[in-house]
C-alpha positions, 0 to 999 in steps of 0.5 A, a space after each residue: 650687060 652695060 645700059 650704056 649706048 653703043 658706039 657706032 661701028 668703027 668708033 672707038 669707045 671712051 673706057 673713061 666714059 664706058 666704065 667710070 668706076 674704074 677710071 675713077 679708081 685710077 683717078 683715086 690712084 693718081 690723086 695718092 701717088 701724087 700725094 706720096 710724090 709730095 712727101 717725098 720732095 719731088 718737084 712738081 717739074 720732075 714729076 711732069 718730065 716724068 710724065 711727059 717721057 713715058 707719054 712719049 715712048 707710049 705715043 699718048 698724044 692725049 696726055 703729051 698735050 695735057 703734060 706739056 701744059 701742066 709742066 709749063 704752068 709749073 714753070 718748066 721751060 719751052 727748051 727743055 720740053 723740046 729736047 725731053 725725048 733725047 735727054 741723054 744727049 744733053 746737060 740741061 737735066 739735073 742728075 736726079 731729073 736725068 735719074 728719074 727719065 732713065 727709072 721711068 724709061 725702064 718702069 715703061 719697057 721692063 723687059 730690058 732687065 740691063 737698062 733697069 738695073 742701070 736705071 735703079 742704080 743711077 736712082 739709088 745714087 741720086 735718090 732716097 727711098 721715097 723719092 725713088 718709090 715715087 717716080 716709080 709711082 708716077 711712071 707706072 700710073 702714067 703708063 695706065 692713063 696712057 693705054 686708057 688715052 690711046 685705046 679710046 683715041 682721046 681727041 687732042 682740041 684746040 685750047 
């Protein structure tokens, strides 16, 4: 048994809090995939929408806070964050950022095998290996954050 306090019933726990290793852990894992985003040449911008795309099919407000601020102090812009969640619809993405939303829709839902193989072949058209390996990288350690932000209702708080 954990020495840690119990929440009150009702409340929820902070798994980050509750059990800090492995938060740490996924921490660790974040820190490299970012690392490996770097050497591929990924744009720190790109990187962010990733982010931001999968925080909101997920539903993370969490991380939708933490991923729209981390993107505009990365110089991305108010429009483009606006219109992110129907960024099929527009021509204000490039076609590598258009590639990597569309790998990281299907890394986030991976049952539908037709979306992932249009969504690996658009990326295989746009990106080399590393690149490709990478957004896939960031995809799937958001997805974690976000089940670990969700599952603990981490608050959002005036700045």
């Amino acid at each position: 048994m954990s020495d840690a306090v119990a929440a009150p019933a009702g409340q929820r726990i902070f798994l980050d809090k509750q059990t800090p290793d492995a938060f740490k852990a996924y921490v660790r894992t974040a820190q490299t995939v970012r690392a490996a985003a770097d050497e591929a040449g990924l744009d720190r911008i790109l990187v962010e929408l990733v982010n931001l795309r999968v925080s909101q099919l997920n539903g993370c407000a969490y991380c939708l806070d933490t991923h729209t601020r981390a993107a505009l102090a990365a110089g991305e812009t108010p429009r483009r964050l606006g219109v992110l969640a129907a960024w099929r619809d527009t021509q204000i993405f490039t076609p590598s950022e258009r590639a990597a939303l569309a790998l990281a829709e299907a890394t986030t839902h991976p049952a539908d095998a037709d979306a992932q193989e249009r969504a690996y072949a658009e990326a295989r058209e746009v990106l080399d290996d590393a690149a490709l390996s990478a957004v896939i990288w960031v995809a799937i350690t958001i997805n974690a954050f976000n089940r670990v932000s969700i599952l603990s209702k981490h608050p959002v708080r005036e700045s």
